[in-house]
C-alpha positions as a printed Julia matrix, in Angstrom:
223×3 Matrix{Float64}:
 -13.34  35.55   85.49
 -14.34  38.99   86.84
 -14.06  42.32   84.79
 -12.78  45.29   85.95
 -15.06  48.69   85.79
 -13.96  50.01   82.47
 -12.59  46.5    80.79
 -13.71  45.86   77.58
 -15.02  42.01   77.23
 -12.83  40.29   74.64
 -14.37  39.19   71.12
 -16.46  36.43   70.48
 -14.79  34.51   67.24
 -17.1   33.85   64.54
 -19.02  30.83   63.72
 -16.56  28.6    61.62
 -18.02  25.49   59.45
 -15.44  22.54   59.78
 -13.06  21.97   56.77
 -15.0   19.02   55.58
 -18.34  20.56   55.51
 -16.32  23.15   53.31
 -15.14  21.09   50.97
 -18.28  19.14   50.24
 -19.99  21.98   49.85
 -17.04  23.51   47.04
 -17.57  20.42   45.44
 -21.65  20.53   44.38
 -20.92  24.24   43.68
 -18.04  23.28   40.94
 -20.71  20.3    39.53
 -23.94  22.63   39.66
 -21.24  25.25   37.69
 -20.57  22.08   35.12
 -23.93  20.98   34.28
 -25.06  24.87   33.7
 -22.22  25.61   31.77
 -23.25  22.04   29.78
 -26.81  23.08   29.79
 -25.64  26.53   28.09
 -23.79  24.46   25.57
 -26.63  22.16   24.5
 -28.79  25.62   24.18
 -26.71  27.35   22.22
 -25.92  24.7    19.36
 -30.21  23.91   19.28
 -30.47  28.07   18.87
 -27.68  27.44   16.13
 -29.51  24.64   14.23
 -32.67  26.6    14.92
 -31.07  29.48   12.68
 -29.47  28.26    9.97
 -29.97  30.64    7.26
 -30.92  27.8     4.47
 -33.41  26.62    6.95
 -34.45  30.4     7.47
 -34.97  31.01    3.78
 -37.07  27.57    3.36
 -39.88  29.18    5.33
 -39.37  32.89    4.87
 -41.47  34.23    1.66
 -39.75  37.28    1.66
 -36.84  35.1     1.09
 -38.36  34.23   -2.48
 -38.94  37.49   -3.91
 -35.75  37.42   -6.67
 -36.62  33.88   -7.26
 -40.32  34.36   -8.34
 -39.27  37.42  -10.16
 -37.41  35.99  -12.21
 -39.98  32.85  -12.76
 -42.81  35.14  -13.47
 -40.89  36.98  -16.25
 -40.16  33.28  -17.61
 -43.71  32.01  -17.18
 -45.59  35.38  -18.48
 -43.39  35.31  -21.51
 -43.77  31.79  -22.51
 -48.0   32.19  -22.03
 -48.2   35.21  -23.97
 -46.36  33.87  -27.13
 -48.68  30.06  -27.01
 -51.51  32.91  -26.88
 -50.29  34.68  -29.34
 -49.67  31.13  -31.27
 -52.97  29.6   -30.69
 -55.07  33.16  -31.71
 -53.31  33.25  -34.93
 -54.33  30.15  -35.8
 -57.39  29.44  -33.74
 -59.15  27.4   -36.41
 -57.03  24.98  -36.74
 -56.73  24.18  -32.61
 -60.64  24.4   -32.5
 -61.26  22.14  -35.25
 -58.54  19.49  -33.76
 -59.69  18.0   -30.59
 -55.75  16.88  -29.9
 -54.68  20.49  -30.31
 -57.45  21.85  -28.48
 -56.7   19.38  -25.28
 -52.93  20.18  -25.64
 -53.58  24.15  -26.01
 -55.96  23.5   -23.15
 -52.98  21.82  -20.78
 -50.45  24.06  -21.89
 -52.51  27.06  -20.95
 -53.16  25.61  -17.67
 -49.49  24.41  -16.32
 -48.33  28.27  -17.44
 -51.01  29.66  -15.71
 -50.75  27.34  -12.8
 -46.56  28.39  -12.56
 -47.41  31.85  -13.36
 -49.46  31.78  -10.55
 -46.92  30.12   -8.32
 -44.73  32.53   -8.7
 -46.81  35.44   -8.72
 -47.94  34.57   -4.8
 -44.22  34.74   -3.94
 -44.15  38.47   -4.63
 -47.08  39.31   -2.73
 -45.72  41.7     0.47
 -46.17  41.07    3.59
 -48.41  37.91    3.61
 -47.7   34.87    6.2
 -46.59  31.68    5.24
 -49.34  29.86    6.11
 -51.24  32.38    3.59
 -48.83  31.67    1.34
 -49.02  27.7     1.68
 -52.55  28.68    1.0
 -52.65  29.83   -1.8
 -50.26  27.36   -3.3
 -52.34  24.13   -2.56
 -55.18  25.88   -3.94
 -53.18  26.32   -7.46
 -52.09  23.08   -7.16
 -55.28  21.39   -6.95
 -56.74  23.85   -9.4
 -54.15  22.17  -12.12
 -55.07  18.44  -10.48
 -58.45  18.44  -11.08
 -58.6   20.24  -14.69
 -55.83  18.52  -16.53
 -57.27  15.17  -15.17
 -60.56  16.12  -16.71
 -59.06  16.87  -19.95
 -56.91  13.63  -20.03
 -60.18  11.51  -18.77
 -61.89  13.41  -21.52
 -59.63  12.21  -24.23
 -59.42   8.79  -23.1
 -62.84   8.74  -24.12
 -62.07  10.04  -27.98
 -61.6    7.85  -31.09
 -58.08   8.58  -31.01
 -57.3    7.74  -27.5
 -54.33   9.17  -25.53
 -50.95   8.9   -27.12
 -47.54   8.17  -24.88
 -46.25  11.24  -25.18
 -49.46  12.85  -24.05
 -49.65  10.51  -20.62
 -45.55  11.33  -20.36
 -46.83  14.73  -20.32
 -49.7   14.5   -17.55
 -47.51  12.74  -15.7
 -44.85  15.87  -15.54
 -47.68  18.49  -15.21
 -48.62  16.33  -12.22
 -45.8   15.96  -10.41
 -44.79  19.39  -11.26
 -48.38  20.56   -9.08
 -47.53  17.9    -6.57
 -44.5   19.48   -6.06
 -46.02  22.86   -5.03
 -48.87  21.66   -2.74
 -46.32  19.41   -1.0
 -43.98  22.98   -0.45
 -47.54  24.68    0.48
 -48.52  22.27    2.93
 -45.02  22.12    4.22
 -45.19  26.13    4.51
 -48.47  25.59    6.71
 -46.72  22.97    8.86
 -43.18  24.53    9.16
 -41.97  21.17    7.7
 -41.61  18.94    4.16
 -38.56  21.86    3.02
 -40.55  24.53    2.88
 -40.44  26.62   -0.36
 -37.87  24.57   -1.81
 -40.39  21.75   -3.39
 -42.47  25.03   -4.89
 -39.3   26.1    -6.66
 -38.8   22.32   -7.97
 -43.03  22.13   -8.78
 -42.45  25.47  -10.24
 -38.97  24.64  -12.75
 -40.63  21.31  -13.33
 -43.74  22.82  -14.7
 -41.8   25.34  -16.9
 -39.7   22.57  -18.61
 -42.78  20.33  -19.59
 -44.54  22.94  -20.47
 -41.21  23.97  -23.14
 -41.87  20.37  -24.35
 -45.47  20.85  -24.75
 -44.83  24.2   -26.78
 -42.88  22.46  -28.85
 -45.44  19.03  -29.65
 -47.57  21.42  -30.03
 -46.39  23.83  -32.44
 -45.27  20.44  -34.44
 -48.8   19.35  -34.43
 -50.09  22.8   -35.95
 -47.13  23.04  -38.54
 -48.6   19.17  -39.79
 -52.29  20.58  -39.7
 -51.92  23.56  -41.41
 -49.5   21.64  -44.41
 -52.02  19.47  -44.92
């Protein structure tokens, strides 16, 4: 068709997609819009595990400070009066191999806690520093109270029950801290929470050491 001078030329409709096309292509949109908001979901609740605050506190050491406060008040007290014990009657414990091993393991496992507990209040220090540290006092305890006991096996009078019922706590009580240290190095095995066991553990057999022990100097000094 011809224009006339001055016409304007009519407008070209836009480009339509057929209704079809459309609706396929609604369709991926709403089930790419499902699997991110599913995606979202999933990543949220892992960033919720993830923080848990008991979980937190298992590998935070600044988590720990009121904790080993009040252990090394317990632990300090406890070695200064079997100090204060065995120097009043020193004789006695030197001149009694039995006394002198139990003084000797006694000192050790409140030394060992004391120690323990003492690393927890140390600012600003990693975990894996602090894991550290705690396998090293651990292992410190392992190796000299089995000397002692492997020592006394080899005495006339042997090793009583109640003195292998007592290695076996001290033990386990230092197992339980390296396996918390080495968990603290690894982010895994609960963290601090086996250190507090190791350390509670320790303090309790050691209570029942202080008590054989002061026993066994009340019978050597009647006689």
């Amino acid at each position: 068709m011809a224009l006339h001078p001055g016409c304007v030329p009519p407008a070209v409709p836009p480009n339509t997609t057929r209704p079809g096309t459309a609706l396929r292509n609604g369709g991926s949109r709403s089930r790419l819009g499902q699997r991110s908001v599913a995606f979202r979901r999933i990543e949220s609740q892992g960033t919720a595990i993830r923080h848990i605050p008991a979980m937190d506190a298992a590998y935070d050491p600044a988590a720990w400070h009121d904790f080993g406060v009040a252990l090394v008040g317990a632990s300090a007290a406890l070695l200064g009066l079997v100090i204060v014990v065995v120097s009043l009657h020193l004789k006695a414990v030197v001149n009694d191999s039995v006394l002198r091993r139990r003084a000797e393991i006694l000192l050790s496992l409140f030394a060992t806690t004391l120690a323990a507990s003492a690393a927890l209040l140390i600012p600003g220090q990693s975990r894996q520093a602090l894991g550290i540290e705690l396998m090293c006092f651990a292992l410190i305890y392992v190796g000299f109270s089995t000397f002692v006991t492997i020592r006394a096996t080899q005495s006339d009078r042997g090793v009583s029950r109640d003195r292998v019922a007592r290695f076996v706590l001290g033990e386990a009580s230092a197992g339980l801290i390296f396996v918390g240290g080495l968990g603290l190095v690894i982010h895994a095995l609960g963290g601090a929470y086996p250190v507090a066991g190791g350390i509670v553990l320790g303090l309790l057999s050691a209570m029942l050491a202080v008590w054989i022990l002061f026993v066994g100097l009340g019978l050597e000094l009647g006689d």
